[in-house]
C-alpha positions as CSV (number, residue, x, y, z in Angstrom):
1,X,0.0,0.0,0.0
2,X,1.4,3.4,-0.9
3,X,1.4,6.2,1.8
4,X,2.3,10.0,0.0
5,X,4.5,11.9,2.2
6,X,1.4,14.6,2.9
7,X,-0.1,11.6,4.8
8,X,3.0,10.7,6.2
9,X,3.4,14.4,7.3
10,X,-0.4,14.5,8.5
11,X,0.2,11.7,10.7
12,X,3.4,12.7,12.4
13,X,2.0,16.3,13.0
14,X,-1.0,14.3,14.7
15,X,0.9,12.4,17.0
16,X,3.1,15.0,18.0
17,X,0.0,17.3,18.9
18,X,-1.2,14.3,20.7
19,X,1.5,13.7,23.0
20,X,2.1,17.6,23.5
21,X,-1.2,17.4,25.1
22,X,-1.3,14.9,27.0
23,X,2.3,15.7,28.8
24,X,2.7,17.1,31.8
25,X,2.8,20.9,32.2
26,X,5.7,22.2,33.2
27,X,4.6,23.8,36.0
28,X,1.1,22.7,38.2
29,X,-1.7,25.1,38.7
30,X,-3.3,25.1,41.8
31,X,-6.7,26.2,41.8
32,X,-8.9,27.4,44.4
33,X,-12.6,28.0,44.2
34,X,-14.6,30.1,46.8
35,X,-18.0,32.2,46.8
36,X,-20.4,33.8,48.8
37,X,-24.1,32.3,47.7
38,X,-27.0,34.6,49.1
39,X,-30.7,34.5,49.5
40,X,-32.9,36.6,50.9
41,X,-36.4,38.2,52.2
42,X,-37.5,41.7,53.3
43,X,-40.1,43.8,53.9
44,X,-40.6,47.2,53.7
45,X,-41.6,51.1,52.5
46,X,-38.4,52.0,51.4
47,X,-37.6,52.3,47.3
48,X,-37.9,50.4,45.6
49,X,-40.3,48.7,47.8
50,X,-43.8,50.5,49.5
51,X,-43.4,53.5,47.4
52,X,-45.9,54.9,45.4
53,X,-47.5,51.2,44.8
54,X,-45.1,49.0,44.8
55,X,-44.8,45.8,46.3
56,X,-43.6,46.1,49.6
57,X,-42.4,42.4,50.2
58,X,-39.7,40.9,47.9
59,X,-37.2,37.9,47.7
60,X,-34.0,38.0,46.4
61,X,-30.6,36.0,45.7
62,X,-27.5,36.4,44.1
63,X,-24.6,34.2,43.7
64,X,-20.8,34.4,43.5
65,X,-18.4,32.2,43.0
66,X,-14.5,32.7,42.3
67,X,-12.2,30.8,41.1
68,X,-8.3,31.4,41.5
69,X,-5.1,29.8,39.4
70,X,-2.4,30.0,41.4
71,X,0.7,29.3,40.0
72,X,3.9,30.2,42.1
73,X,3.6,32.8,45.1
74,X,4.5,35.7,42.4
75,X,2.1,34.5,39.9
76,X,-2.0,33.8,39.9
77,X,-4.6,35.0,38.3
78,X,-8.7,35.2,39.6
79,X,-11.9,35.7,38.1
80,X,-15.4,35.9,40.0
81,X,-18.7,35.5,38.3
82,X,-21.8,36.8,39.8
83,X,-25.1,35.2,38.9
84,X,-26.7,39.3,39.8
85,X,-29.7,39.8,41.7
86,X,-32.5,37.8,41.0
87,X,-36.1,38.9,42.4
88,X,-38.4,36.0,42.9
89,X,-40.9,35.8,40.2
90,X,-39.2,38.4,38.0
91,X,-39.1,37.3,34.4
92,X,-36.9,40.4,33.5
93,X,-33.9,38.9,35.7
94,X,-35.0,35.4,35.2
95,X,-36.4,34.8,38.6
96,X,-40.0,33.5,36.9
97,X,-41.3,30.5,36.1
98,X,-39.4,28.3,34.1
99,X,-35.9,30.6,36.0
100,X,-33.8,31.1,33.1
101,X,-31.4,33.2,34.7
102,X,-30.3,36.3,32.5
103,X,-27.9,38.4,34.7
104,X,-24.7,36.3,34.7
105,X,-21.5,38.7,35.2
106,X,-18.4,38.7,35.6
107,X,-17.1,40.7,38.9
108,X,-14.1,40.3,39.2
109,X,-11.3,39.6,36.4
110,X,-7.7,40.3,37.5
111,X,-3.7,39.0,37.2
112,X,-1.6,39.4,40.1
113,X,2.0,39.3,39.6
114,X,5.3,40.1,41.0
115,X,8.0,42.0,40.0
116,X,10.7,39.6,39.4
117,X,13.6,40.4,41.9
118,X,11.5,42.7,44.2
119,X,8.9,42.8,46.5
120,X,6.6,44.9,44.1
121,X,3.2,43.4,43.7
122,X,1.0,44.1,40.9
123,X,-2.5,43.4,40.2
124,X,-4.1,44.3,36.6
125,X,-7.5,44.2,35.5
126,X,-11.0,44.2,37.0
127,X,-10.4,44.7,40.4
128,X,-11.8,46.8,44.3
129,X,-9.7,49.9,43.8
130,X,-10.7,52.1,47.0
131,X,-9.2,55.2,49.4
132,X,-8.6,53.8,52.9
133,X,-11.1,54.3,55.9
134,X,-12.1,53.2,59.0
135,X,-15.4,54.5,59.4
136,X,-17.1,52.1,57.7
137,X,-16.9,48.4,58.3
138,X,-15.8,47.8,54.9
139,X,-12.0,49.8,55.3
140,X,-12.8,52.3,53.1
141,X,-13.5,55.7,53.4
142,X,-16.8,57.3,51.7
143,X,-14.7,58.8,48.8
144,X,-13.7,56.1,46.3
145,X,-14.4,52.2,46.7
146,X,-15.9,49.9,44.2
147,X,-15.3,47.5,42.3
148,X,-13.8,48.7,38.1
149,X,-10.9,48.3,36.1
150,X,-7.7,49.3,36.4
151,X,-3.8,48.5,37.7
152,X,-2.5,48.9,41.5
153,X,0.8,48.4,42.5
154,X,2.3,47.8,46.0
155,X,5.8,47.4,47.3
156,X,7.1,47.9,50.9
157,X,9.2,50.8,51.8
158,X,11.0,50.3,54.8
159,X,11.2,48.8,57.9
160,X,12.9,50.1,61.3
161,X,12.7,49.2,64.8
162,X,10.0,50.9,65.4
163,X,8.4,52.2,62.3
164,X,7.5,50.7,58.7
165,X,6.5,51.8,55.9
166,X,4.6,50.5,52.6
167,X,3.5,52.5,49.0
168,X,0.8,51.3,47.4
169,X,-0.1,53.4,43.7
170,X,-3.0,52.6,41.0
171,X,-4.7,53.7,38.4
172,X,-8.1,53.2,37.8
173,X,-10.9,54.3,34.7
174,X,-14.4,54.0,36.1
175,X,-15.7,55.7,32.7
176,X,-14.4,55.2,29.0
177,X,-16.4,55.3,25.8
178,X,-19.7,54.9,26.8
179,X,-21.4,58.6,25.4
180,X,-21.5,57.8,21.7
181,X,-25.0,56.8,21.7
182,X,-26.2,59.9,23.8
183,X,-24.7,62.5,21.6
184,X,-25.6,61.3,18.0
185,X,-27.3,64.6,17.5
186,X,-24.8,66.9,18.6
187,X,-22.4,68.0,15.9
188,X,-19.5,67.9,18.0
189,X,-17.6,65.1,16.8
190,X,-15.2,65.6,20.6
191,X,-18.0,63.7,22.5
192,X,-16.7,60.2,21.5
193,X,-13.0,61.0,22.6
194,X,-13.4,63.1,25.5
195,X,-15.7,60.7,27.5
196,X,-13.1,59.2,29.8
197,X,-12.0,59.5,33.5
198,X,-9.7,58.0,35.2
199,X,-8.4,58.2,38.7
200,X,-4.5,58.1,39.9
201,X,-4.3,57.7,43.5
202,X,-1.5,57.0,45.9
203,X,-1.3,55.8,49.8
204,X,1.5,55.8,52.1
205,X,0.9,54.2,55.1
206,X,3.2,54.3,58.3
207,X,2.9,52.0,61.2
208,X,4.2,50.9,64.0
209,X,3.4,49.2,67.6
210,X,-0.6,49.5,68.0
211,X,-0.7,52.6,65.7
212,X,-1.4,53.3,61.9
213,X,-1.3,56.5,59.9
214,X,-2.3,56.7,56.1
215,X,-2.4,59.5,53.9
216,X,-3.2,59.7,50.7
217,X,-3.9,61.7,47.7
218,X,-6.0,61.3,43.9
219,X,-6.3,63.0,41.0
220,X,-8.7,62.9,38.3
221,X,-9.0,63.3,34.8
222,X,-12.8,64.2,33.6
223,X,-13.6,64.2,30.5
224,X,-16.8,66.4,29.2
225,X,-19.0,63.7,28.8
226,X,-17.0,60.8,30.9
227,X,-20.4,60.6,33.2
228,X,-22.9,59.8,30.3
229,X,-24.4,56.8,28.4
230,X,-24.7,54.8,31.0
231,X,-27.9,54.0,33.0
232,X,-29.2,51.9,35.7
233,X,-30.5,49.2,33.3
234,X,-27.0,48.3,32.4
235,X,-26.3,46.6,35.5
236,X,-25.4,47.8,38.9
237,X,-27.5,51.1,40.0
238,X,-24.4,52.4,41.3
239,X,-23.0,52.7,37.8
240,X,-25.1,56.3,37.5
241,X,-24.1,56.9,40.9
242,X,-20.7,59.1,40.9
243,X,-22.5,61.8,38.4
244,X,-24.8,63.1,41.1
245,X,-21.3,62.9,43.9
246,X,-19.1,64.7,41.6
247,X,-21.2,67.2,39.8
248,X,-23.0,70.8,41.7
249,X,-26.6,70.2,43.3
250,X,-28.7,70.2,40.3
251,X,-32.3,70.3,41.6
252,X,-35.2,68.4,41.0
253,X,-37.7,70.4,39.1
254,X,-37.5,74.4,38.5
255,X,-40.6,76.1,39.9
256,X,-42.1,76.6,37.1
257,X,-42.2,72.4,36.4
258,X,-40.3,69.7,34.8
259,X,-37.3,67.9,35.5
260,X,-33.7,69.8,35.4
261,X,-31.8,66.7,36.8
262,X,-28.9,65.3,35.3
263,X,-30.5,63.5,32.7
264,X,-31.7,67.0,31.8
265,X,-28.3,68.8,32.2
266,X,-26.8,66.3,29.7
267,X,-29.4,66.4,27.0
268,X,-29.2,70.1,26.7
269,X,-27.0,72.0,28.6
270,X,-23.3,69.6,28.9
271,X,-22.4,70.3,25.6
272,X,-22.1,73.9,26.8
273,X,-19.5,73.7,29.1
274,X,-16.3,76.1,28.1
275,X,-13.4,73.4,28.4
276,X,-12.8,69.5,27.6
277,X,-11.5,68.3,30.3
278,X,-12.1,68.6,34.3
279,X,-10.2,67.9,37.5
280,X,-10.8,66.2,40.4
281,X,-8.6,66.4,43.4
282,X,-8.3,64.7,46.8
283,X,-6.1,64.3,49.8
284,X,-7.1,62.5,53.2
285,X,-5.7,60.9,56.0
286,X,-6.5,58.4,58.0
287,X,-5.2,56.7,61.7
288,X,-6.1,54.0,64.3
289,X,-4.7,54.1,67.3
290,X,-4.6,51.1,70.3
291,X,-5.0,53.5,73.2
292,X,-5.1,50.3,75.7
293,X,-5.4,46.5,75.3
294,X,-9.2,46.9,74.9
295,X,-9.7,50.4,73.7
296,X,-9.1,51.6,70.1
297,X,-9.6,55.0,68.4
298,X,-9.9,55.4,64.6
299,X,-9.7,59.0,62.9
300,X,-10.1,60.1,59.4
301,X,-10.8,63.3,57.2
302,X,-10.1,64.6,53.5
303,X,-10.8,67.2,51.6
304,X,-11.6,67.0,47.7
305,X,-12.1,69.8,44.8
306,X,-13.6,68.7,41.6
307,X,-13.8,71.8,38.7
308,X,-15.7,70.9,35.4
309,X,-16.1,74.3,34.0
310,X,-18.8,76.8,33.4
311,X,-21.8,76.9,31.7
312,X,-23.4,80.3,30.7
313,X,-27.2,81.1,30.4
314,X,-27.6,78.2,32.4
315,X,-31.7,77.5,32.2
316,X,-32.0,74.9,35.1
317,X,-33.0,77.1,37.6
318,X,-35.1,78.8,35.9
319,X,-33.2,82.1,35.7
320,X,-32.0,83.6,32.3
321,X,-28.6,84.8,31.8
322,X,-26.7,83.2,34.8
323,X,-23.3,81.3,35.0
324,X,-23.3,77.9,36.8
325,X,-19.7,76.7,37.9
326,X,-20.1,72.9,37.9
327,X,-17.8,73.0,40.8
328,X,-17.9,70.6,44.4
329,X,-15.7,71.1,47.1
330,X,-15.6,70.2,50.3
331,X,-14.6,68.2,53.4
332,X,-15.3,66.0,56.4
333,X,-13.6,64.7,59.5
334,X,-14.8,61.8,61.7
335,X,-13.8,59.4,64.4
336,X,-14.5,56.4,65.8
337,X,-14.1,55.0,69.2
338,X,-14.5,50.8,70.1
339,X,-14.3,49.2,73.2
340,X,-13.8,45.7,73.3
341,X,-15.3,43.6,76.5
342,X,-15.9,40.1,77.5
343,X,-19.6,41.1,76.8
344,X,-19.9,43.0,73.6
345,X,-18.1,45.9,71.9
346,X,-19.8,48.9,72.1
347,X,-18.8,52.1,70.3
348,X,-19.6,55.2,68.9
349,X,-19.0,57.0,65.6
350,X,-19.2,60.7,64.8
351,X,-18.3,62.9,62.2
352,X,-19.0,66.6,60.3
353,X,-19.5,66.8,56.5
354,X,-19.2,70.5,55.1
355,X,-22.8,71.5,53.7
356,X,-23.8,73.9,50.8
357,X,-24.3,77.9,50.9
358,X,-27.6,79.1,49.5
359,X,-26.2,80.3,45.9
360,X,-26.4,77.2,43.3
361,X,-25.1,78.9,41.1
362,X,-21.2,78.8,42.6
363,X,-21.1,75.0,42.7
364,X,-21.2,73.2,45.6
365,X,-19.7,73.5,49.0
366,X,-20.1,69.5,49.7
367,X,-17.5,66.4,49.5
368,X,-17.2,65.4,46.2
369,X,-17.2,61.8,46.0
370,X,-17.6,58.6,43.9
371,X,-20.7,57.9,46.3
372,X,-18.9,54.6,47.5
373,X,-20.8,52.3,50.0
374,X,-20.3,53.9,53.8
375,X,-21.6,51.1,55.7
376,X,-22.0,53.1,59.1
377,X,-25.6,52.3,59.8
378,X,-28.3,49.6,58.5
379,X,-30.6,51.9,56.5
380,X,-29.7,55.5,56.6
381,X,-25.8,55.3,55.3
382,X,-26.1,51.4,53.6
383,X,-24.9,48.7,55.8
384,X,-27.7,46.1,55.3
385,X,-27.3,42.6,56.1
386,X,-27.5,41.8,52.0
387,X,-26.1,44.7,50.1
388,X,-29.3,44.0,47.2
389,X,-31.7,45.6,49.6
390,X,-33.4,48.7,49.6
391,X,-32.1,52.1,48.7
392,X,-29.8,54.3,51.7
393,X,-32.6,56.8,52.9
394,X,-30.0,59.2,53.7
395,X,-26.9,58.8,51.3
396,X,-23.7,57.3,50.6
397,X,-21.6,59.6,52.4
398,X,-20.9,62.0,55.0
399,X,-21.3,65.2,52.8
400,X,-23.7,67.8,53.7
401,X,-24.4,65.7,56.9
402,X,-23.2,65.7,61.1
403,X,-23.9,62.7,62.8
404,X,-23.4,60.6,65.5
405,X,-24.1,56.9,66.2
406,X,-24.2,54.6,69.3
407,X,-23.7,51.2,69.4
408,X,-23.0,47.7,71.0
409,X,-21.8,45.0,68.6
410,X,-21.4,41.6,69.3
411,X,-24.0,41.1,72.0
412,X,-23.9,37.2,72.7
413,X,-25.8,35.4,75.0
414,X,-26.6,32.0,73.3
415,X,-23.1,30.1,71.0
416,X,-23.4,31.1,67.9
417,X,-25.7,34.2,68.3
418,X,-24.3,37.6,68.3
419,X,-26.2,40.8,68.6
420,X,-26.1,44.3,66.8
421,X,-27.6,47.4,68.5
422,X,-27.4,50.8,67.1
423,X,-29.2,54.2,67.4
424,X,-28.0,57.1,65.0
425,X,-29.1,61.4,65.2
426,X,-27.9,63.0,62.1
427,X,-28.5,66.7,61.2
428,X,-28.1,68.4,57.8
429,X,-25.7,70.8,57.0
430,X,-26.9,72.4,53.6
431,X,-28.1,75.9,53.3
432,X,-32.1,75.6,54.1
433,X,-32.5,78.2,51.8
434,X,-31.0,75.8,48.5
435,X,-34.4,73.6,48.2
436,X,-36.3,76.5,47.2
437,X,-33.8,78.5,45.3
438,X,-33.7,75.2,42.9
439,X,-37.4,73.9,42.6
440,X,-35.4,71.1,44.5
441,X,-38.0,67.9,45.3
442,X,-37.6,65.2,48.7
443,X,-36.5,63.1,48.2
444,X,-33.8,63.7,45.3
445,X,-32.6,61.2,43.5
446,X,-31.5,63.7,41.0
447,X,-28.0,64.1,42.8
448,X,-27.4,60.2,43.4
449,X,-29.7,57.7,45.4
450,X,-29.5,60.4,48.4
451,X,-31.8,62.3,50.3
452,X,-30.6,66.4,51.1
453,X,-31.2,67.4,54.4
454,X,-30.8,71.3,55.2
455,X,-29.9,72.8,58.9
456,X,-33.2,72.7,59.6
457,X,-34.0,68.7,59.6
458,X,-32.9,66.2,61.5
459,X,-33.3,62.3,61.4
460,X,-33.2,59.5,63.9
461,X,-32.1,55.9,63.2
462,X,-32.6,52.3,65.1
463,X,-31.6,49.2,64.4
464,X,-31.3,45.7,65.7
465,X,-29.2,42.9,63.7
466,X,-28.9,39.5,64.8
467,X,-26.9,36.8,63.8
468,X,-26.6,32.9,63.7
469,X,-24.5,30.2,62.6
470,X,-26.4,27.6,61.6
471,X,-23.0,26.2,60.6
472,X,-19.5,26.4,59.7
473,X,-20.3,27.8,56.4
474,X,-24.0,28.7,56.6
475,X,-25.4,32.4,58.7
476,X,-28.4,33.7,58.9
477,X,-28.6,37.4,59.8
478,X,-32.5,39.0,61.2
479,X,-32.3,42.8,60.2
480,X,-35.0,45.5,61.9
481,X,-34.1,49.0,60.6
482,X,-36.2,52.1,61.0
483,X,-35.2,55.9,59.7
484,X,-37.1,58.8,61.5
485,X,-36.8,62.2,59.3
486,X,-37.9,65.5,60.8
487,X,-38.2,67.6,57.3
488,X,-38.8,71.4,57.8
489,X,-42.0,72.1,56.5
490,X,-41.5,75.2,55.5
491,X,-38.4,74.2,53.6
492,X,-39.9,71.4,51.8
493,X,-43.6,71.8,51.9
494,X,-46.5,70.3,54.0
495,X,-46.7,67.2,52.0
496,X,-43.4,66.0,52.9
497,X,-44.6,65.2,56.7
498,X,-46.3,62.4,55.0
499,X,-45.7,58.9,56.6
500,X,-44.2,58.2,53.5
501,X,-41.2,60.6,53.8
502,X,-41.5,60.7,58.0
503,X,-41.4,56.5,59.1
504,X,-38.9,54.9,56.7
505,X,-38.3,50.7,57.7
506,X,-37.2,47.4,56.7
507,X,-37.5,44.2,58.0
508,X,-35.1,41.4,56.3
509,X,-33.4,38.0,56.8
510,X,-30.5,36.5,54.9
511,X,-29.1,32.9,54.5
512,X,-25.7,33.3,53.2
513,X,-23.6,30.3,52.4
514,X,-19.8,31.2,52.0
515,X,-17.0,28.3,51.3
């Protein structure tokens, strides 16, 4: 039988694919996979539930699972998926009947690697990039935290006796190429390049026998039109988020009527704005400090500047001929103060946010932020027991804000039981006089998920958490939270006494299965 040397060829290229892969790699991969499956069930009058007709009761779940490759200590690389919030009988998010699932995403997506002969460690790619904190039980400030894309590098400094030091750099781009669609009838052909912003931030943390200071600084590049074409719909509500905590108040209807939000500010007034490009600006710094065994004192504050540009005639007011500087700058300083005891730790947390004057038209005098979760309490500032809850009555930050909160965590009285108690008074620091200068409605979502509270309100805030360990890898956390707000009545109007505005609550469990 004759065999032609193509066949010949064919078959030696075969086998030698063959046994390439079925050898042994060179190097083993290690993989690990770990997740945090969630399911849960609440009840209550705060959006999107209770409000204006909706349903007030709703069950929820979202899974994640990650899976690292690991193969050296200076090499590995992780990716989490996220099958994304799924409401019970939802056929939009695949919760209905027949539970196709349509919200799989991926959350995280990153390489980390080491410099090869250094201790420089660098992680690329879809990542948490955040400013430090210790506020919030999360360990970030309420500046910048969240999860994006981007590259952070950290390498150690020194290291004394008594003192050492560590540098940690990144760069991160919330926002790139994402306003085509929402200028296609501008003749400006600059909105498709200038629609980026990215962040360059860099820590320096000292530290040293029960002590810790941190400061830090970021700058930002804005782009003109960085902040558009992107909405809620695509994903995670917080994606819309940072163009209400970076931009002036913007109101939410001029007296006259109608809507001058952002949505309206970018359809007909962005394009006016007399320069590309923006800045942002921030410095902070933050410390803990182990004044005994059982006593520890955390401290932070920062103060940020962002600059846009001007617009001129600016209409959303409802005032003809005026200049708006779509300006922010502010600050705010806060403390924290734990005790730990054999019984519980109870604690307090305080702090002062810088509020606006009562001219809109010079920007505002508020912390400009990226309106990161600040989990300081369960339903006014966002720490709920499953972050898919309910909106944050009160905001995502300390800006325009004073508060102080009381509390005793890790009550325990039964194994496996612990115990959350917490009561909060916040007051407003923004100019009472803004709301009505503005047409500005209560709450307003216009300027981020938030609510605006002026020098002349106040709220109130309870809540009781309590959780089990059903076991090793299974807890199940009982949330009450309730909100009181004391709106000014002359400030915002009779109607906003309403129960509806006054007695905010929820009422939630979670089982949350992490391995």
């Amino acid at each position: 039988m004759h065999i032609s040397g193509k066949k010949v060829l064919a078959t030696l290229a075969g086998a030698l694919l063959c046994s390439a892969l079925s050898a042994s790699p060179a190097q083993s991969i290690d993989y690990k996979i770990s997740g945090a499956w969630v399911v849960g069930f609440e009840h209550s009058n705060v959006v999107p539930r209770g409000y204006k007709g909706s349903d007030s009761f709703d069950a929820i779940q979202r899974f994640r699972t990650q899976l690292q490759a690991r193969a050296s200590e200076s090499l590995s690389g992780t990716i989490e998926f996220e099958i994304g919030r799924t409401e019970w009988g939802k056929a939009a998010n695949g919760g209905a009947l027949g539970a196709d699932g349509k919200i799989v995403q991926v959350r995280f997506a990153y390489i980390d690697w080491m410099v090869p002969q250094t201790d420089a460690k660098v992680r690329m790619g879809l990542q948490t990039l955040m400013l430090p904190g210790v506020l919030s039980k999360y360990g970030f400030g309420p500046i910048f935290g969240k999860e994006m894309a981007g590259v952070s590098v950290s390498s150690p400094l020194f290291k004394g006796e008594s003192v050492q030091s560590d540098l940690t750099f990144f760069w991160a781009r919330p926002y790139n190429d994402n306003s085509a669609q929402e200028y296609t009838n501008v003749a400006d052909s600059k909105t498709r390049w200038l629609d980026n912003l990215d962040c360059f931030a860099l820590m320096l943390p000292f530290r040293g026998d029960g002590w810790k200071l941190e400061p830090y600084a970021m700058y930002s590049l804005i782009g003109k039109y960085s902040m558009t074409g992107v909405t809620a719909a695509m994903g995670d509500t917080g994606i819309v988020a940072p163009r209400g905590g970076l931009t002036p108040v913007l109101g939410g209807g001029v007296p006259t009527g109608g809507n001058r939000g952002y949505t309206w500010l970018q359809g007909n007034e962005l394009h006016k704005l007399d320069r590309d490009w923006g800045n942002g600006f921030w410095a902070g710094l933050v410390g803990q400090f182990d004044l005994t065994g059982t006593l520890r004192l955390g401290v932070e504050g920062a103060f940020g500047s962002v600059y846009l540009g001007e617009i001129k005639n600016y209409g959303g007011f409802g005032d003809k001929g005026r200049t708006l500087q779509m300006k922010r700058q502010g600050w705010y300083a806060g403390a924290r103060l734990d005790y730990k005891a054999d019984w519980g730790v109870p604690g307090i947390i305080a702090w002062y946010g810088s509020g606006d004057d009562d001219n809109p038209y010079n920007g505002s005098e508020r912390l400009p932020q990226f309106n990161t979760p600040w989990a300081v309490s369960s339903l006014g500032f966002g720490d709920p027991c499953f972050d898919e809850q309910t909106w944050k009555v009160l905001g995502h930050n300390p800006g325009g804000t004073a508060g102080v909160i009381a509390q005793i965590d890790k009550i325990s009285f039964v194994p496996d039981l612990t115990h959350l108690v917490r009561v909060g008074f916040y007051l407003g620091t923004n100019s009472s006089d803004m709301p009505g200068r503005i047409g500005m409605n209560w709450p307003n979502r216009a300027d981020g998920p938030m609510a605006y509270l002026t020098t002349k309100d106040n709220a109130w805030e309870v809540n009781l958490v309590n959780t089990y360990k059903i076991y090793e890898n299974l807890t199940f956390q009982l949330e009450g939270a309730y909100v009181r707000l004391n709106l000014d009545k002359d400030t915002w109007g009779e109607g906003r006494h309403s129960n509806v505005y006054r007695d905010n609550y929820r009422v939630s469990c979670m089982f949350k299965y992490s391995f």
